[in-house]
C-alpha positions in Angstrom: 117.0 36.8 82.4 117.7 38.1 85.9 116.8 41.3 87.3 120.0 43.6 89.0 118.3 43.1 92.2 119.0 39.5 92.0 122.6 40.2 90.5 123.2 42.4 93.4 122.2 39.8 95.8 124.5 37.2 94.5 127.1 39.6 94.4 127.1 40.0 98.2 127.6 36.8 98.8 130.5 35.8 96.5 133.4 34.3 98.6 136.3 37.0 100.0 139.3 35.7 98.8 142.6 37.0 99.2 144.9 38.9 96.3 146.4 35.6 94.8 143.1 34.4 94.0 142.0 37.1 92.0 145.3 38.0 90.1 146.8 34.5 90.7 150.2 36.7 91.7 150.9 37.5 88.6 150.0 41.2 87.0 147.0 42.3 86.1 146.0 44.6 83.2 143.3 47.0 84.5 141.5 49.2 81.5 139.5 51.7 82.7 137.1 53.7 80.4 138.0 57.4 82.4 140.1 58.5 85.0 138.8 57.3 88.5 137.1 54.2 87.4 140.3 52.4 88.0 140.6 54.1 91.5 137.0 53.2 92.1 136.9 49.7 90.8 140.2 48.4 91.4 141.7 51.1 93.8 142.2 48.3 96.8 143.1 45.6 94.3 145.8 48.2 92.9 147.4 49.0 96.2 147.3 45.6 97.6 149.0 44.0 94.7 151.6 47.0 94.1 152.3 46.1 97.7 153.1 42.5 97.5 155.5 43.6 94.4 153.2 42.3 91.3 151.7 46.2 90.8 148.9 45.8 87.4 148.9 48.3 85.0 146.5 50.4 84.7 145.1 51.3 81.1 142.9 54.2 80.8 140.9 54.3 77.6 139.3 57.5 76.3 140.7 61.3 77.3 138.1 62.2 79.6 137.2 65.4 77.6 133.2 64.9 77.8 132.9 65.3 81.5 132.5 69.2 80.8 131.7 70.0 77.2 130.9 73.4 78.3 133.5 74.7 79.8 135.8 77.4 78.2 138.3 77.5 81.1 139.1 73.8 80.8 138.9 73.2 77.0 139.1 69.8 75.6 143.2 70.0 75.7 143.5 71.2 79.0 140.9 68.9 80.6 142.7 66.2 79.2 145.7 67.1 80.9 144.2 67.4 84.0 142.7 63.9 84.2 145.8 62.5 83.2 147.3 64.1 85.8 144.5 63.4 87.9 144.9 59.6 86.9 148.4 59.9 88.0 148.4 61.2 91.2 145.4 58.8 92.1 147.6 55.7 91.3 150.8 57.1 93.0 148.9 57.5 96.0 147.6 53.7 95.7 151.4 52.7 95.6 151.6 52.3 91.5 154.9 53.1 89.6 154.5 55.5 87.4 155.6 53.1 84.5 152.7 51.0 85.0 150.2 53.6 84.0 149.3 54.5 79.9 146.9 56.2 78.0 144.9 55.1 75.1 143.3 58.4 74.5 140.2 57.2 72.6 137.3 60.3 72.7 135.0 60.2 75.4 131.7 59.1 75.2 133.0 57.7 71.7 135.0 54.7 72.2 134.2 52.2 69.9 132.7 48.9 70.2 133.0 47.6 66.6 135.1 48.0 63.2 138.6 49.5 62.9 138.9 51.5 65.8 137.7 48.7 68.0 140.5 46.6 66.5 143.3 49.0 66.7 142.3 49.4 70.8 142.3 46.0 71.1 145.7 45.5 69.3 147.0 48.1 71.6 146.0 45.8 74.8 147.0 42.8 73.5 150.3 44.5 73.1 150.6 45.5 76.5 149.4 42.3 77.6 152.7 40.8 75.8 154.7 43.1 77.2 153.6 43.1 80.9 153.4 39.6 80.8 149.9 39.8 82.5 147.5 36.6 83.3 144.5 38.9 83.5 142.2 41.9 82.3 140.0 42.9 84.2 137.5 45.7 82.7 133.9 47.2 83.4 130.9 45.0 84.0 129.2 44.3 80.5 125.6 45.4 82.3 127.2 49.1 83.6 124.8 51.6 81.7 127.6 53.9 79.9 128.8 53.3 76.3 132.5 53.8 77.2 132.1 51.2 80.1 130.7 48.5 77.3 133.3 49.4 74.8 135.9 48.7 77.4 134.2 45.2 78.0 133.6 44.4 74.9 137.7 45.7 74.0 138.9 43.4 77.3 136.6 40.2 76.1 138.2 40.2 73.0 141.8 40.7 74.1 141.3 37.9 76.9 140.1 35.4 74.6 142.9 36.0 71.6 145.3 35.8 74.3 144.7 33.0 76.5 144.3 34.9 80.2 141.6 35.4 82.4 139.0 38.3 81.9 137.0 39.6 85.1 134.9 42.3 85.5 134.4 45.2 87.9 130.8 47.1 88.2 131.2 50.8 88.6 127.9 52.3 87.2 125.8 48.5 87.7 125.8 49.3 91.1 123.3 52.1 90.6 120.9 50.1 88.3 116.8 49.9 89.4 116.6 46.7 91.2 114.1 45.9 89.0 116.1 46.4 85.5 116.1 42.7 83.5 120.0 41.6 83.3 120.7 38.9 80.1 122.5 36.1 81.4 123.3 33.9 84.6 123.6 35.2 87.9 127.2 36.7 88.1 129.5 34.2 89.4 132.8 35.5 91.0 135.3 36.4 94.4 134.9 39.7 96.5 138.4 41.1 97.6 138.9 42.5 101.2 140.6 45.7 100.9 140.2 46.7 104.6 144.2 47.7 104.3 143.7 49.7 101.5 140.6 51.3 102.3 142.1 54.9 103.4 144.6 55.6 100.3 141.9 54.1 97.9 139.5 56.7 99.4 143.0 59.4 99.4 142.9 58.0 95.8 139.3 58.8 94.3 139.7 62.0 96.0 142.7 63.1 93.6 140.1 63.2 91.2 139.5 66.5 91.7 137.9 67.7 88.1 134.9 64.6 89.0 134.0 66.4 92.6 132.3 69.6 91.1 134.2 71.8 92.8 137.8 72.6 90.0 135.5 73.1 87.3 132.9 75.4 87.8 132.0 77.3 84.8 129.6 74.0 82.9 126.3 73.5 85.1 125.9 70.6 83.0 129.5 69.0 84.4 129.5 65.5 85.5 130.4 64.8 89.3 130.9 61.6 91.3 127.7 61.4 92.6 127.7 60.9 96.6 125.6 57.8 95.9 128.3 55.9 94.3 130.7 57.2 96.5 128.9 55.7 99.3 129.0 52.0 97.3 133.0 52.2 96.4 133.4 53.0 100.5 133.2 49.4 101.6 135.6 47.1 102.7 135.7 45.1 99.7 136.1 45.1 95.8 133.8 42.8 93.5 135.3 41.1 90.8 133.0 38.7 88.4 134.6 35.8 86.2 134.1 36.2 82.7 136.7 33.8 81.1 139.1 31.8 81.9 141.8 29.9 79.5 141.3 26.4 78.5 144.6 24.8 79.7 146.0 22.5 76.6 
């Protein structure tokens, strides 16, 4: 065991690296549990590698329809559409083509981490996988305190090993444990990215995530927003990634 303060302070002093050693120039397949994790995890990473001509795809898992339960002007249908859009805009602004994008549309807050739901999602990213021809996933950190984040891990994990390619993870919600919260496992192991480059249109590109500001949907006081906190974490000049597993050559 390891507590997150620990985890945190091995994670600041993982090596920076450039692109090629994270996605080894090949294409990446990012899955995101909502719209804006990819932009906050992976929003640098996205840009800089749709740059150099290897752009990922980016995978979003559930519909984002439990961000506002409550509302009556954005019903489940409509928010839906509205993160996707969302999700669309974010990525065009980080330089993605629109045919790298998809949808898994799993229900939010209800992605599953076990049985026959769990095996269809992970069928589905094995099949992109194939058809992207990508040598990694990368996916939420398996200690980020949100049940879509660890289905998402646990989906990627599976995929990665059944396939042969690399699995690394991005922390979104980690970031914001108590320092003091026991972690199972080794320190994190890993590269950071520098995304100085990137840094304004992955910014440009959280911000297109307008429903997660507060201020589109305004008739659910119990609405989830982008806290400023975590705002302030996903402003720094570079993205973490952690190594989870890599192939066994044969």
């Amino acid at each position: 065991m390891i507590s997150a303060a620990q985890a945190f302070e091995a994670m600041a002093d993982l090596p920076v690296v450039p692109l090629h050693a994270v996605t080894g120039g090949k294409p990446a397949l990012i899955l995101a549990p909502h719209a804006d994790d990819e932009s906050l995890g992976c929003g640098g990473l996205i840009a800089a590698a749709s740059a150099a001509g290897h752009p990922p795809l980016v995978l979003i898992l559930t519909d984002g329809t439990g961000s506002h339960p409550n509302s009556r002007a954005y019903p489940p249908a409509r928010l839906k559409s509205v993160r996707e859009q969302e999700a669309s805009d974010a990525v065009g602004i980080l330089g993605l083509p629109p045919d790298r994008l998809g949808f898994l549309g799993l229900r939010d807050t209800a992605a599953p981490t076990e049985g026959e739901g769990f095996d269809a999602a992970v069928a589905a990213i094995l099949s992109f996988v194939e058809q992207t021809g990508a040598a990694s996933i990368l996916s939420p950190w398996q200690h980020d305190p949100h049940c879509d984040h660890l289905a998402a891990h646990l989906m990627a994990s599976e995929a990665a090993a059944r396939c042969r390619v690399r699995h690394l993870a991005y922390p979104i919600w980690g970031w914001t444990l108590p320092p003091d919260t026991r972690l199972p496992g080794p320190v994190p192991h890993g590269v950071r990215l520098d995304i100085t480059d990137h840094l304004a249109v992955k910014r440009r590109a959280i911000a297109a995530h307008v429903s997660q500001y507060g201020g589109l949907i305004q008739d659910d006081a119990d609405g989830f927003q982008l806290p400023s906190s975590l705002l302030d974490i996903f402003s720094r000049p570079y993205e973490t990634f952690l190594t989870l597993h890599e192939p066994v050559a044969r």
